[in-house]
C-alpha positions, 0 to 999 in steps of 0.5 A: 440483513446485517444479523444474516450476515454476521451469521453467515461470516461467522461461518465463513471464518470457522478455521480461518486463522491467516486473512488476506486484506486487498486494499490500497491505503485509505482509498480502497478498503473492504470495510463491510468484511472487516466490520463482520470480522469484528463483529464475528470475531467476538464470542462473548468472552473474548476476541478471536485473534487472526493474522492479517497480510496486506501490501497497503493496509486498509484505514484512516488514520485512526479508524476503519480498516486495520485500526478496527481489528486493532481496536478490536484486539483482533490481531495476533500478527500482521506482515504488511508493506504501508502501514501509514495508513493505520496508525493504530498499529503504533499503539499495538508496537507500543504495547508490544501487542502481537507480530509486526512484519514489514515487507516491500509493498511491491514484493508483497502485491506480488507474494499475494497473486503468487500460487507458491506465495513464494519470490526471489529478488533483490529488492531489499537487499542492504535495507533494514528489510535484510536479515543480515541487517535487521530483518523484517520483524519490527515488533520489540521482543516478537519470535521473528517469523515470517523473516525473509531468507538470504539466498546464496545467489545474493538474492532475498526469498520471501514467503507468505503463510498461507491465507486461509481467507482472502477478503476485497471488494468488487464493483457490482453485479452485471444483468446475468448475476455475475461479479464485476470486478473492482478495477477503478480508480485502481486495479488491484490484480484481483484476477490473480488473487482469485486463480491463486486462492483457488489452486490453494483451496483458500476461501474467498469473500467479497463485498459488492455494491447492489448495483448493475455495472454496464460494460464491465472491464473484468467479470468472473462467475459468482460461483468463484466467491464461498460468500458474496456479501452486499455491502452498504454504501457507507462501507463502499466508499471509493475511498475514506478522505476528508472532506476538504478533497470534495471541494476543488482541485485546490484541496488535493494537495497542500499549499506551501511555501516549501512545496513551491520551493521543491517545485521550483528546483524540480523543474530543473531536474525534470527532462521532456518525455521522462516518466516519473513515479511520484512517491508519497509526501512533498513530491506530490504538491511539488509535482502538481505545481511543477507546470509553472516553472517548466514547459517540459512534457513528461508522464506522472505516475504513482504507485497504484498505477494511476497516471496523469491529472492532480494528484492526491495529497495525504490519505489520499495518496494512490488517486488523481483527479482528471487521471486514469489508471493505467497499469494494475498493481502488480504491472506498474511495479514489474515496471519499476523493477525492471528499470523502465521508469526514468525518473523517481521524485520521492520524499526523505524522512532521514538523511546521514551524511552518507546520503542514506535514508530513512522513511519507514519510522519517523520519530515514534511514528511507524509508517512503513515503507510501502513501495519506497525500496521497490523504487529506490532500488530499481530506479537510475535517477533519482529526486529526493524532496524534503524540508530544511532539516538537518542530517542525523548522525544515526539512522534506526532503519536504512531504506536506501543506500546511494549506488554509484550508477544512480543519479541522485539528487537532494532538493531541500526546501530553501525557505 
C-alpha cells in the first residue's frame, strides 16, 4: 500500500512547487502527506525542493512535520507564523539554507482561506514584521520575497504566493464514503481552505483515518479531494507529545516555583466574567493554578479556539483536557482583532526599559511569533508573565510596543 502511494503523490506533485501545510504546532500534523513528500520528493540524484506556507508548522521539536523535509533538504523557502515547533528551521537559518518569512499566525490562518491570498490590517505594524522596521524575512543574506507592502492608509498588505497543493487532514469517512472533516480538538477552517483552493484550481490531498465517524460535524464529497490518502495510524496521531502527558492531569504543565509565584499575583489581575486568551510559556501553568488563589470565575482561551479544562504545557500547547473547542481558527482570532477578548496573560522572552518586547528569537533559538502580535496588538489589558531576569539594553525584533490605551501589567516571578 505504501508503494501505491508513493506512486500516486508522486504524481500528484508533478508541477507543484508552492505547498500549503494546515496543521496546528505538534498537536495536528498531516504527517502521512509529509512522509510522501519526502519519500516522492527524491529521485535518486537529489532532492526536489518546495516552498512550504503554514500558519503554526507542523513538528516535534526535532522530528516529524516540518523537521522531516528540513532534513530531507526539501525546502527552498517557508513563510510561516509558529516555528517553535520545528526547531530544525534554526539549523537551515544557521546554514543560511533557503528563504524564511515570519508572519502573524492570525494573519497567516486568514491569507490561507482567503480566495485573492491577499489582506489588509494593522496587525504588525511597529513590529519587526514591518518593512520600514525589518521586514518579515529572517533568513541572513535571503532576496527578501514574500515581504509584506506599507499601504498609504497605514495599513500593512500581505500576500501569499499562490499554493499549487494544499495538504491536511480529515477525521474519516461516513457510510456513504464521504470525507468527515478534521474539526476536533481543533477546527482548523478546513472548509474555507478547501472553497479557496478550488475557485483557485490548486490541488487538494488529505489524509484520512480508515474509520467510519458517526454523526459528523462537517462532511464534503470525496469528489472535492485530487488524492485521498488512507493513513496509518502511526501517522494519524491527534497529536505528537511526550508520553508524560498520557499520565495525569498533573503532567499537562509544569510544576514550579515560578509558576506558582506568577499564579499568585495573576489572581490579582484577574476580574470575574473576563475572558482571557491564554499564550504559550508561563501562563499556562499560572493560569491552570490560578483557582487556588481566587474564587473569580472567568473564561480561558488559547489561540486554537480551544476554551476551558487543563491546559497543555510545551508541545502541547493548542490542547486542553476536559475543554472544548469553541471557535475554528480563523473565529477566534477575528475575535481577538477586534477587541472582544478582555484580558491577554502572555509569556515575555525580552523586555527594555521601555516595556518593549521580545518572543520570536531568544538567544539563538528562533520561535516565531505565532499569534503573539495578533494578541498583543488588539488586546486593551494586558499580563506579561516571566521569570526574574533582567532588562536588555537591545532588542533584535520588537514584537510589542506599550500603547497609552492598554493596561499593561509585568508579573515577574518573586522567587
Amino acid at each position: 500500500m505504501f508503494i501505491q502511494d508513493v506512486n500516486r503523490f508522486r504524481n500528484l506533485l508533478k508541477g507543484v512547487k508552492t505547498i500549503d501545510i494546515v496543521s496546528f504546532g505538534s498537536v495536528i500534523s498531516p504527517e502521512y502527506l509529509i512522509q510522501l513528500i519526502n519519500f516522492t520528493a527524491w529521485n535518486g540524484r537529489y532532492a526536489e525542493k518546495y516552498g512550504f506556507i503554514g500558519a503554526s508548522l507542523p513538528g516535534a521539536g526535532w522530528q516529524g512535520g516540518l523537521n522531516t523535509l528540513l532534513q530531507g533538504n526539501n525546502v527552498d523557502w517557508v513563510i510561516g507564523g509558529y516555528f517553535g515547533a520545528t526547531r530544525q528551521i534554526n539549523c537551515s537559518l544557521a546554514l543560511e539554507r533557503g528563504e524564511v518569512h515570519n508572519l502573524p499566525q492570525g494573519v497567516l490562518a486568514k491569507l490561507m482561506s482567503e480566495p485573492n491570498r491577499q489582506y489588509s490590517t494593522n496587525i504588525g505594524m511597529g513590529t519587526f514584521i514591518d518593512p520600514s522596521v525589518k521586514g518579515s524575512c529572517i533568513s541572513p543574506g535571503a532576496p527578501f520575497n514574500f515581504m509584506p507592502v506599507v499601504n498609504t492608509g497605514n495599513f500593512l498588505t500581505y500576500t501569499l504566493p499562490e499554493s499549487d497543493l494544499v495538504i491536511m487532514r480529515g477525521a474519516g469517512f461516513t457510510q456513504s464514503g464521504d470525507i468527515v472533516l478534521e474539526t476536533q480538538p481543533i477546527d482548523l477552517d478546513l472548509e474555507s481552505v478547501i472553497r479557496c483552493a478550488l475557485s483557485n484550481q490548486t490541488k487538494i490531498a488529505i489524509q484520512v483515518p480508515d474509520r467510519i465517524v458517526n454523526d459528523p460535524e462537517k462532511v464534503c464529497s470525496r469528489d472535492l479531494f485530487d488524492e485521498v490518502f488512507i493513513a496509518p495510524d502511526a501517522f494519524h496521531k491527534v497529536s505528537y507529545l511526550p508520553g508524560r502527558y498520557h499520565l495525569n492531569d498533573e503532567n499537562l504543565y509544569r510544576h514550579c516555583l515560578d509558576s506558582a509565584s506568577i499564579s499568585r499575583q495573576l489572581a490579582q489581575r484577574i476580574t470575574a466574567h473576563e475572558r482571557l486568551i491564554i499564550g504559550i510559556g508561563l501562563p499556562v501553568p499560572a493560569v491552570n493554578q490560578v483557582h487556588q488563589y481566587t474564587d473569580c470565575q472567568f473564561d480561558a482561551l488559547i489561540e486554537s479556539g480551544v476554551a476551558g479544562g487543563v491546559l497543555y504545557d510545551g508541545d502541547g500547547f493548542g490542547m486542553s483536557r476536559g475543554g472544548k473547542k469553541r471557535y475554528t481558527q480563523n473565529e477566534i482570532f477575528q475575535k481577538i482583532w477586534d477587541g472582544e477578548i478582555d484580558h491577554a496573560v502572555l509569556g515575555l522572552g525580552e523586555v527594555d526599559r521601555f516595556g518593549r518586547v521580545n518572543i520570536a528569537k531568544l538567544g539563538e533559538t528562533f520561535f516565531g511569533v505565532g499569534g503573539f502580535i495578533d494578541i498583543s496588538q488588539s488586546i486593551q489589558k494586558i499580563t506579561f508573565c516571566y521569570r526574574n531576569k533582567f532588562e536588555t539594553d537591545r532588542l533584535e525584533r520588537v514584537c510589542f510596543t506599550p500603547r497609552q490605551h492598554q493596561d499593561i501589567c509585568y508579573i515577574r516571578s518573586d522567587v
